[in-house]
N, C-alpha and C positions, 0 to 999 in steps of 0.2 A: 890204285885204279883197277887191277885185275879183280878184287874183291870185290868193288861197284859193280862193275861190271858181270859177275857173277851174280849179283844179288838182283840186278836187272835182269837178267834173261829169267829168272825163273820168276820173276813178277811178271815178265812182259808176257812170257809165254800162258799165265793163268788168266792173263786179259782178254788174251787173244782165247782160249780154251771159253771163256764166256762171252765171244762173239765181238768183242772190241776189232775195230779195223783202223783208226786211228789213235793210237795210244801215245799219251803228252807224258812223258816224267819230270820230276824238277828239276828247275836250272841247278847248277852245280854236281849234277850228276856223277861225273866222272872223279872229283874230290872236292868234299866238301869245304867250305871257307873256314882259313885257317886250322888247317891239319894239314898245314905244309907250303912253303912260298910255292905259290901256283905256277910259276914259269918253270918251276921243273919236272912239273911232271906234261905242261901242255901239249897238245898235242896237233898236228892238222888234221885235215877228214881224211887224209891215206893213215892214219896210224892205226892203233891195235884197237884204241876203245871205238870209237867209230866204224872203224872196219867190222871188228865184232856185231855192231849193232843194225849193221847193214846186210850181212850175212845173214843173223837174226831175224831182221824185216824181210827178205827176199824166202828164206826157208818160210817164213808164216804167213807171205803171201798178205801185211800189214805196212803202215805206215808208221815208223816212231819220229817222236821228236823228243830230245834229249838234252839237256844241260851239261855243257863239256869248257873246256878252254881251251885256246889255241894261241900259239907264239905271237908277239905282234912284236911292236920298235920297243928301243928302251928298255929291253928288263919287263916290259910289263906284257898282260895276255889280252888276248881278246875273249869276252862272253857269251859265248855262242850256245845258240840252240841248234843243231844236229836235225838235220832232219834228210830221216831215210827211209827209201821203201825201195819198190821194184822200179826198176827206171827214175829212180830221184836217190839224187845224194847231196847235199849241199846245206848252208848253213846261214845264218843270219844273226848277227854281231849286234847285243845289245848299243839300244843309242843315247835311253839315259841314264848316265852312271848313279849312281846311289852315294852322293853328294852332301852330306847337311853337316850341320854343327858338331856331330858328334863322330862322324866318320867319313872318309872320303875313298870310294870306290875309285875314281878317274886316278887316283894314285900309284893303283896297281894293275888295272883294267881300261885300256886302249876304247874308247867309245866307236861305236859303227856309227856309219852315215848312211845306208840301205835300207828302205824300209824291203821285206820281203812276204810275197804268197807264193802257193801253190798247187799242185790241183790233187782232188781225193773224191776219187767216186764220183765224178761229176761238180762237185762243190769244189768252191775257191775257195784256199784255208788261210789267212795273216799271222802271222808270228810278231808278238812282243815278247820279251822279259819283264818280268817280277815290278819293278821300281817305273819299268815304261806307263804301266797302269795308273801311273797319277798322268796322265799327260792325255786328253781326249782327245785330240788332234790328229794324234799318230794313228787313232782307232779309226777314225772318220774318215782320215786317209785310206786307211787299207778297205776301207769298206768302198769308197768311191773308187778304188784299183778292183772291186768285186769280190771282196772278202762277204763270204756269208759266216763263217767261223773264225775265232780268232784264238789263237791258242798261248794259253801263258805259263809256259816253265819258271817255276818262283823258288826264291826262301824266303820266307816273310815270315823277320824275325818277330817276338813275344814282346810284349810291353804294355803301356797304357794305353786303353780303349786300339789297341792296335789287330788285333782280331775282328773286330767291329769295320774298323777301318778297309781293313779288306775286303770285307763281307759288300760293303757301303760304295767299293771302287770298282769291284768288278758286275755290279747290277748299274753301276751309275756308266761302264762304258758300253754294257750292250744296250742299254738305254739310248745313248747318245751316238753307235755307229747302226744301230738296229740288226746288232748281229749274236749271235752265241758266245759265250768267254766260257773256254773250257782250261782251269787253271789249275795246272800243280803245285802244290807247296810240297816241300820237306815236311816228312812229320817231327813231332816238338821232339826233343832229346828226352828221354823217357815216358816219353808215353801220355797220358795223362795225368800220372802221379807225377810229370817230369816240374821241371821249374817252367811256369809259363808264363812270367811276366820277363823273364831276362834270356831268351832264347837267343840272341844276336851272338853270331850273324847268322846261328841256322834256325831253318823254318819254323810255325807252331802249327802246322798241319792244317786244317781247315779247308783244303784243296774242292772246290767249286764249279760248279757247270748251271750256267745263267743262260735264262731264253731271251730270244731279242723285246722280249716286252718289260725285261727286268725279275720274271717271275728266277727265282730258283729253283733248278730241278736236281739238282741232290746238293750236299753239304756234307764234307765230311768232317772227322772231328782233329784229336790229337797224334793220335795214334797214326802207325803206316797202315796204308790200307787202299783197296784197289776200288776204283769205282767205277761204275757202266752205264752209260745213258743211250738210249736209242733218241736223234735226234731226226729231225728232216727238214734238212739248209734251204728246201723254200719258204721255210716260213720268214728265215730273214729276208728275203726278198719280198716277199709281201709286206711285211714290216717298214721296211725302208719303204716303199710305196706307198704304204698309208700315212705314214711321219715322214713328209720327206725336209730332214734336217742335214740334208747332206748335199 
């Protein structure tokens, strides 16, 4: 966790060196899936990785939000994204586990029931997790609680048509809440020469920031790598005004 953590601050700090004021990292942040049963290294937002990451946001005068874990019942943790700046520290517990035939998330990850925003620069931000992104509902919600941005901390593992897939989920929910998805992924496990069809459970990079009309305004690829968008959250409000699906 201390090497995460290390390896974050001097990413967050060259985001922010390029003018980034809210910076999303990936869920799992703190240790990636499966490089360790997760309840022991979890943490609550008083511990070292969060604390560090808050210290961080306050010193750069930024908002992070970040992929961590935290103790819950049973043995199992909760999947939280982190989110901290100057006068904000708090967190929001993914709500749908990662569930299907071939794996079960809810076995070792405690599911949240809050959806959560917050406020940045004027603009109201929503929080989902990674797997939440099939579900447009939860988008449409936070957008009727006044989400203009909706931020998605991911690992979105490699597989068939599954890069497409994501590409095709995150234009299909600022479509549908008329809001911005600014989404982190893990990048693939080596890079682009890495395996990218069998990346589970960590990410295959491709990390996204979508306008509320569904246009794409950057893409990223395999590799890690930082990205910067200048946006301006009224245009989801006009968006939502003009389609009003909400």
């Amino acid at each position: 966790m201390a090497d995460n953590l290390a390896a974050l601050t001097e990413r967050i700090r060259e985001a922010a060196n390029k003018g980034a004021t809210l910076i999303v990292c990936p869920e799992a942040s703190s240790q990636a899936f499966e490089s360790g049963p997760l309840s022991e290294q979890a943490e609550d937002l008083d511990g070292a990785f969060a604390t560090g990451l808050r210290e961080l946001a306050e010193e750069l005068g930024v908002t992070i939000v970040a992929g961590m874990f935290r103790p819950a019942s049973g043995g199992r943790v909760r999947n939280t994204a982190l989110i901290t700046g100057p006068d904000l520290h708090e967190g929001y517990d993914k709500i749908h586990a990662f569930d299907t035939a071939s794996y079960r998330e809810s076995d070792n990850v405690e599911p949240g029931t809050e959806l959560r925003t917050f406020g940045h620069e004027g603009a109201t931000v929503g929080v989902a997790i990674c797997f939440d992104i099939r579900f447009p509902d939860q988008f449409q919600e936070l957008a009727r609680r006044g989400a203009q941005i909706v931020v998605v901390p991911t690992s979105w593992a490699g597989g068939d048509n599954k890069i497409e897939e994501w590409i095709t989920l995150s234009r299909a929910r600022a479509l549908d809440a008329g809001v911005f998805i600014m989404a982190s992924d893990q990048a693939n496990p080596g890079g682009s020469i890495g395996t990218q069809e069998n990346s589970d459970p960590l990410g295959v990079g491709h990390s996204i920031a979508v306008a509320p009309n569904g246009t794409v305004l950057a893409l990223g690829g395999f590799d890690e790598e930082i990205i910067v968008v200048d946006i301006d959250p009224d245009d989801a409000t006009r968006r939502q005004a003009a389609v009003p699906l909400l």
